[in-house]
Residue, then its C-alpha position, 0 to 999 in steps of 0.5 A: x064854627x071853627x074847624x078843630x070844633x067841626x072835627x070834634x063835632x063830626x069825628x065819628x062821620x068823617x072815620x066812617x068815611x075815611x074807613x070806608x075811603x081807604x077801604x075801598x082803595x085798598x080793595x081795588x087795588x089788590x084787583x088791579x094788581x092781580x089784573x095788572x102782574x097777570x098782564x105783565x107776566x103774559x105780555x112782557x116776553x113780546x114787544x109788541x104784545x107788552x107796547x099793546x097792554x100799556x097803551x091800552x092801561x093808558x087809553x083809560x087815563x085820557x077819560x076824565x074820571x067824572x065821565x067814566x063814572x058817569x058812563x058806568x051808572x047806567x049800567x051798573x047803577x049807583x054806589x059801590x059797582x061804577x067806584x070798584x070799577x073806575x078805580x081798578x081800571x085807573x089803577x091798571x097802568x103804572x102796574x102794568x108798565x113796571x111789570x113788564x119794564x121790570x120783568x124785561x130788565x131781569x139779567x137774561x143770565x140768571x134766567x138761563x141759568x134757572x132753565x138750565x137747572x131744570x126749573x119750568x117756564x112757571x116756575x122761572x117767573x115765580x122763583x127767579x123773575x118776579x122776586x127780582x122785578x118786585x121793585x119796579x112793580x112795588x113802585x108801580x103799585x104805590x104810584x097807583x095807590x096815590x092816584x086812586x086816593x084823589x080819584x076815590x073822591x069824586x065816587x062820590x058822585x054816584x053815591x060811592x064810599x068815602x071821605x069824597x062825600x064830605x067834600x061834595x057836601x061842602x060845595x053842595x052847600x057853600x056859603x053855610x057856616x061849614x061848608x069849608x070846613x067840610x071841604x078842607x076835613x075831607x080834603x085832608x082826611x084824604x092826604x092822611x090816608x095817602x101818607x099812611x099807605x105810604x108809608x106801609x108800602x115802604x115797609x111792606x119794600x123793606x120786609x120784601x125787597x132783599x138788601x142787595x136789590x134794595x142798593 
């Protein structure tokens, strides 16, 4: 079988898995932004604290994903549990880093100048820090995005979502008649998702970055 027949054949299982795929990405990566701006925010004003937190994110990256999640099923069982967890935590560290790169590198004189008029610690870092280090963040969440697109795949491995459940049907079986197709679907289903995210998150710069700091 060819392999534009196998996608004809297969269509309906492979936009399951790639829905669930992109799903399960784009889940776990509202988590570790939320986890990685809340870091940043609590951490950048102190050197050592800030040094802390992206060492710490980066420990986790020296783990071979199929470890971590082979670590994790014992003690949250298969499926959906050890997959939100390995790809939050791999997808903690290029957010935290420019976080605090990016709050650190705000002009210490438009934060005076925000104290001076009377604005709060809170509302310094709302109104004035973040606005101005969303850039940098933005970047650090796309970095983040690509990398737990590859990474989702190998949930797979205990019974996660997603188009790597293809790919690992297809090395199951190699030497069948679509054991390559199955593979290269899942495999490029995967890059597609990828560029799609892309390309959102560089709209999602243009709605929300100011043309000034974009230049």
């Amino acid at each position: 079988m060819s392999f534009w027949s196998y996608l004809a054949e297969s269509h309906r299982q492979l936009l399951t898995d790639a829905f669930q795929h992109a799903s399960v990405v784009f889940q776990c990566m509202v988590i570790a932004t939320a986890i990685g701006l809340a870091i940043g925010v609590s951490t950048y004003r102190s050197g050592w604290a800030g040094n802390l937190a992206i060492t710490s994110t980066a420990t986790v990256l020296t783990i071979p994903s199929l470890a971590l999640i082979g670590l994790l099923i014992p003690l949250v069982g298969l499926g959906v549990a050890p997959t939100v967890i390995t790809l939050t935590l791999y997808g903690l560290l290029p957010i935290v880093r420019n976080s605090v790169v990016g709050l650190r590198g705000v002009d210490p004189a438009l934060v005076d100048a925000a104290k001076g008029i009377g604005m709060s610690r809170t509302a310094r870092v709302l109104k004035v820090e973040l606005p101005l280090a969303w850039p940098p963040i933005l970047s650090g969440i796309r970095v983040s995005t690509q990398m737990l697109m590859g990474i989702a795949a190998i949930a797979a491995y205990a019974s996660g979502p997603g188009l790597g459940n293809e790919i690992f049907r297809g090395i199951a079986s190699l030497g069948s008649a679509n054991a390559i197709n199955q593979v290269l679907a899942g495999t490029l289903g995967i890059v597609v998702l990828a560029l799609l995210f892309d390309a959102a998150y560089v709209l999602l710069g243009r709605l929300t970055i100011p043309r000034g700091i974009r230049v």
